[in-house]
NUBAKOL-283949 format. One record per residue: residue number from 0; residue in one letter; x, y, z of N, C-alpha, C, O in turn. Coordinates in steps of 0.2 Angstrom, whole numbers, plus 2048, in hexadecimal, padded with zeros to 3 digits. Example, Ala and Ser with C-alpha at 12.3 -4.5 7.8 and 13.67 -1.06 7.14 Angstrom:
BEGIN
[rec 0 a [842 7E4 827] [83E 7EA 827] [842 7F0 827] [847 7EF 82A]]
[rec 1 s [840 7F5 823] [844 7FB 824] [840 800 827] [843 806 828]]
This chain:
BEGIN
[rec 0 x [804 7FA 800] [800 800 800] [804 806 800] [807 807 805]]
[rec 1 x [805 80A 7FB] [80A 80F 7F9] [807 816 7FC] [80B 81B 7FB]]
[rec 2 x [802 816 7FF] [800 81C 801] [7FC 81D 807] [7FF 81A 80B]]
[rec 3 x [7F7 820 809] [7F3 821 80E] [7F1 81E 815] [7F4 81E 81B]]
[rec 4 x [7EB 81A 813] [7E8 815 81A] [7EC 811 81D] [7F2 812 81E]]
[rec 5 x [7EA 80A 81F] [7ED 809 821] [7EA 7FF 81F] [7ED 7FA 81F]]
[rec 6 x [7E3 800 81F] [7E0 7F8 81B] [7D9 7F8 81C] [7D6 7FA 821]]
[rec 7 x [7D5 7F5 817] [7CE 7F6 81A] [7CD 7F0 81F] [7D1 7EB 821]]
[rec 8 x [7C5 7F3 821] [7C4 7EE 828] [7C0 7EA 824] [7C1 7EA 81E]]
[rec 9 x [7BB 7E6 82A] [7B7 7E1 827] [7B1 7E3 828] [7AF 7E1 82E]]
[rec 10 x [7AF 7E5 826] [7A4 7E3 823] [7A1 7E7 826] [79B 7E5 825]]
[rec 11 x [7A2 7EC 82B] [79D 7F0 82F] [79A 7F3 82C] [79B 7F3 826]]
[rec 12 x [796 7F6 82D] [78F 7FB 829] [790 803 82C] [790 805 831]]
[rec 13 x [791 804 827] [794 80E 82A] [791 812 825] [78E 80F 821]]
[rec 14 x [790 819 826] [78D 81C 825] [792 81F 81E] [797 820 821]]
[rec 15 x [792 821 817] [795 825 814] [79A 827 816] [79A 827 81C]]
[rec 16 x [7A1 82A 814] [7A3 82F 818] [7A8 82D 820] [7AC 831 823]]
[rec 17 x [7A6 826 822] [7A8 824 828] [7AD 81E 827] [7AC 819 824]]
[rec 18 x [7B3 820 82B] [7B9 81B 82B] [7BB 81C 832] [7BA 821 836]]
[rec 19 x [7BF 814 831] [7C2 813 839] [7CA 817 838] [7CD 817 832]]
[rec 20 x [7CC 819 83D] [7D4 81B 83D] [7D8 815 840] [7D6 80F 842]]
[rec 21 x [7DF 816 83F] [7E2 814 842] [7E9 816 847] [7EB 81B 844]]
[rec 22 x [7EB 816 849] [7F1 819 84D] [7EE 81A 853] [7E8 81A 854]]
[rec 23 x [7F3 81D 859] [7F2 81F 85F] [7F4 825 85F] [7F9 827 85C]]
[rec 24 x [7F0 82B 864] [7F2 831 866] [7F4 835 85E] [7F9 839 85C]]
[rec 25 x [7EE 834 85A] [7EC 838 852] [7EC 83E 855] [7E9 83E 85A]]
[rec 26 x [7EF 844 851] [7ED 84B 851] [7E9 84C 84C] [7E9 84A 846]]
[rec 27 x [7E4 851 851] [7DC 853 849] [7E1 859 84A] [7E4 85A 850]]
[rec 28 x [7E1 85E 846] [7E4 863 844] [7DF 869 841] [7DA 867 83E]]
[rec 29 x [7DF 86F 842] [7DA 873 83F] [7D9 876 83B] [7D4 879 83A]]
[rec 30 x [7E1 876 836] [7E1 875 82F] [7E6 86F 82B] [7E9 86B 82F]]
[rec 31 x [7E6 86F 826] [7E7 868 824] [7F2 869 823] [7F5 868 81E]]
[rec 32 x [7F4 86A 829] [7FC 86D 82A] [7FD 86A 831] [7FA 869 836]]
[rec 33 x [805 867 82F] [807 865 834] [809 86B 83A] [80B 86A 840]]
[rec 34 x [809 872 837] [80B 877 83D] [804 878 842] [804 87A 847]]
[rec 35 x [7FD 874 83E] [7F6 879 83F] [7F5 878 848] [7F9 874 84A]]
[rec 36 x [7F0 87C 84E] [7F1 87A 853] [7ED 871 853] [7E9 870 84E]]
[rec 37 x [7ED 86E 857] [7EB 868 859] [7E4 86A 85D] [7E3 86D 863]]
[rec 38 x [7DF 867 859] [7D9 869 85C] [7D5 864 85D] [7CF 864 85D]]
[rec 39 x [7D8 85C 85F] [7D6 856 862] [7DD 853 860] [7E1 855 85C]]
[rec 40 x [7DB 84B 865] [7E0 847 865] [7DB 843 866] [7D6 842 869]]
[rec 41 x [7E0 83C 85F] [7D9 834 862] [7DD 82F 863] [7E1 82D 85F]]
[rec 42 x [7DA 82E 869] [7DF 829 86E] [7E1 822 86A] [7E7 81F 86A]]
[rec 43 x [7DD 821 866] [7DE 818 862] [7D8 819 85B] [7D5 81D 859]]
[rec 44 x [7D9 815 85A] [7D3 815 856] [7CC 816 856] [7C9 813 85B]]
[rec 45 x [7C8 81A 851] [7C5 81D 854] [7C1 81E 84D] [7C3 81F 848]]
[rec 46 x [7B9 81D 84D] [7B4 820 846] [7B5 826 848] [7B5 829 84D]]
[rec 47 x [7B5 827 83F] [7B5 82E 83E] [7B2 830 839] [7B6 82D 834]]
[rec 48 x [7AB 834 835] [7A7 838 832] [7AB 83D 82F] [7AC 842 832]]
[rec 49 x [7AF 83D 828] [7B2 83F 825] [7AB 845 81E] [7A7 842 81A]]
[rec 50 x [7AD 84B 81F] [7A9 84F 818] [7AB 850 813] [7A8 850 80E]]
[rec 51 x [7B3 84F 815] [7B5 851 80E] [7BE 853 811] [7C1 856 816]]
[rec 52 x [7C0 851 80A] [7C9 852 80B] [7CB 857 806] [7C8 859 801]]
[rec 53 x [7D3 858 809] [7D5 85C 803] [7DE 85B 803] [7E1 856 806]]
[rec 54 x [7E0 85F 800] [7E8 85C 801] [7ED 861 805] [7EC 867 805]]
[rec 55 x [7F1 860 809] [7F5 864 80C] [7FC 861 80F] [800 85D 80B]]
[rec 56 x [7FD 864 815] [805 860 816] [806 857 816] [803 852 818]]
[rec 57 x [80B 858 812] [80D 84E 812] [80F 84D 819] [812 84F 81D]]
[rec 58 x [80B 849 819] [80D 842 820] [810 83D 81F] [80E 838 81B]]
[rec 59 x [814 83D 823] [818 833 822] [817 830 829] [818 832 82E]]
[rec 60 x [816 82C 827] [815 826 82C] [815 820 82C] [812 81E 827]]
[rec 61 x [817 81B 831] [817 812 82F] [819 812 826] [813 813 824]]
[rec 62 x [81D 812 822] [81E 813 81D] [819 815 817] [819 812 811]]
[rec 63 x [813 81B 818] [80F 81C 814] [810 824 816] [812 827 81B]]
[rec 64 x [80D 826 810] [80F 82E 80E] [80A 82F 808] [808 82E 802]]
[rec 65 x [809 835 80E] [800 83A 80A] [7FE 840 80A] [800 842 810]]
[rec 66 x [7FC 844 806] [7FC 84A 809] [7F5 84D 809] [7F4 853 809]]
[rec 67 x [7EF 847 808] [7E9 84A 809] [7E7 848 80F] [7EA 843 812]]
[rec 68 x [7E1 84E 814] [7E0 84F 819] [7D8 84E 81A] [7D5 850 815]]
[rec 69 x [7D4 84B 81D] [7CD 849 81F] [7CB 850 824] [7CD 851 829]]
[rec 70 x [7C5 854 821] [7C2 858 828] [7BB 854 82A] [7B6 853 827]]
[rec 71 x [7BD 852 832] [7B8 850 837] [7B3 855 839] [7B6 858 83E]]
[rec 72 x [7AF 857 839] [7AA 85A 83C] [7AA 85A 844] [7AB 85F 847]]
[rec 73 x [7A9 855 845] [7AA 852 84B] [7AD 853 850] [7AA 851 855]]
[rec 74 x [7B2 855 84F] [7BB 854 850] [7BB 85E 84F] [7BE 862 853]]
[rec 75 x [7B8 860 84A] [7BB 867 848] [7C4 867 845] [7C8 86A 847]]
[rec 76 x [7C3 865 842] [7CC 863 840] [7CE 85E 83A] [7CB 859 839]]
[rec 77 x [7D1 85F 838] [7D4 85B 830] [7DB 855 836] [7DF 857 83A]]
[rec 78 x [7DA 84E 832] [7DD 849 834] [7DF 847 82E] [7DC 847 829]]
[rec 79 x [7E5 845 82D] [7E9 843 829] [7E8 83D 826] [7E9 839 829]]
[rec 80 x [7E4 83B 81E] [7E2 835 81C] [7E5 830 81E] [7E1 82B 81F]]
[rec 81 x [7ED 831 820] [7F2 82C 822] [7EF 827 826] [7EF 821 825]]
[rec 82 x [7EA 82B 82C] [7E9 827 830] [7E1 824 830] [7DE 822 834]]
[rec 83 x [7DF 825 82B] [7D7 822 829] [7D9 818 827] [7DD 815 824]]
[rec 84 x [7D6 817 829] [7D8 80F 829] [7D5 80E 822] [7CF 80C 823]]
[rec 85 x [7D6 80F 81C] [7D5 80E 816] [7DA 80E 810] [7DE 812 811]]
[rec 86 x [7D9 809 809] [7E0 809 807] [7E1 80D 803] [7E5 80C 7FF]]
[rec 87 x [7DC 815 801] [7DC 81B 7FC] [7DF 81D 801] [7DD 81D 807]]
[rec 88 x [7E5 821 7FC] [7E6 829 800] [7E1 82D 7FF] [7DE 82F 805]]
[rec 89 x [7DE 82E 7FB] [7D7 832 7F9] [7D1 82E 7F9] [7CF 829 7F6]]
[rec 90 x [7CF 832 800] [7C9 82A 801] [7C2 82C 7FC] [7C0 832 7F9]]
[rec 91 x [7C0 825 7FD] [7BA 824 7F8] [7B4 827 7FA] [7B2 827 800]]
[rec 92 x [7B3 828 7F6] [7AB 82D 7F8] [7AA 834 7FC] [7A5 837 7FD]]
[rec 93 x [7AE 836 7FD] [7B0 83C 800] [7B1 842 7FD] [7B6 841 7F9]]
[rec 94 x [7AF 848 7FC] [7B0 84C 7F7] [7B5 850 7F9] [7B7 850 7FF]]
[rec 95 x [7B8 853 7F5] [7BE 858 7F7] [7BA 85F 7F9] [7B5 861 7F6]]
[rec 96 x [7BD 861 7FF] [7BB 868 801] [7BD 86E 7FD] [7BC 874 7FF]]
């Protein structure tokens, strides 16, 4: 997997727009910038209600590298696709902001 998520899960029924994360202690950021302030943190994994993404600072991590960003409503803050447990960098169904 050359980019983003991290793997699909198995079989749950979610609403549109909703993926599981993956990693511990995820920064939701309040612009899609690794400088932006920190306006949540999610302890583990965790659903999350995605609107809509766009592209911004590259993230690397566990050897994947992305530079599209997810805004959570929910959350108030953009999470890095990196950590959306799905194997598009650019997730499916999600419109760009």
């Amino acid at each position: 997997m050359p980019d983003g998520g991290g793997g699909g899960g198995g079989g749950d029924t979610v609403e549109p727009g909703t993926f599981m994360t993956w990693g511990t202690d995820v920064n939701v950021r309040a612009e899609p910038s690794l400088d932006a302030a920190v306006v949540a943190v999610l302890p583990g994994p965790t659903w999350v209600t995605v609107s809509c993404q766009t592209r911004g600072d590259t993230v690397s991590t566990a050897d994947h590298v992305n530079d599209a960003w997810a805004y959570v409503p929910a959350l108030g803050g953009y999470l890095s696709n990196i950590f959306i447990d799905d194997p598009a960098a650019w997730l499916p169904g999600v419109d760009e902001c």
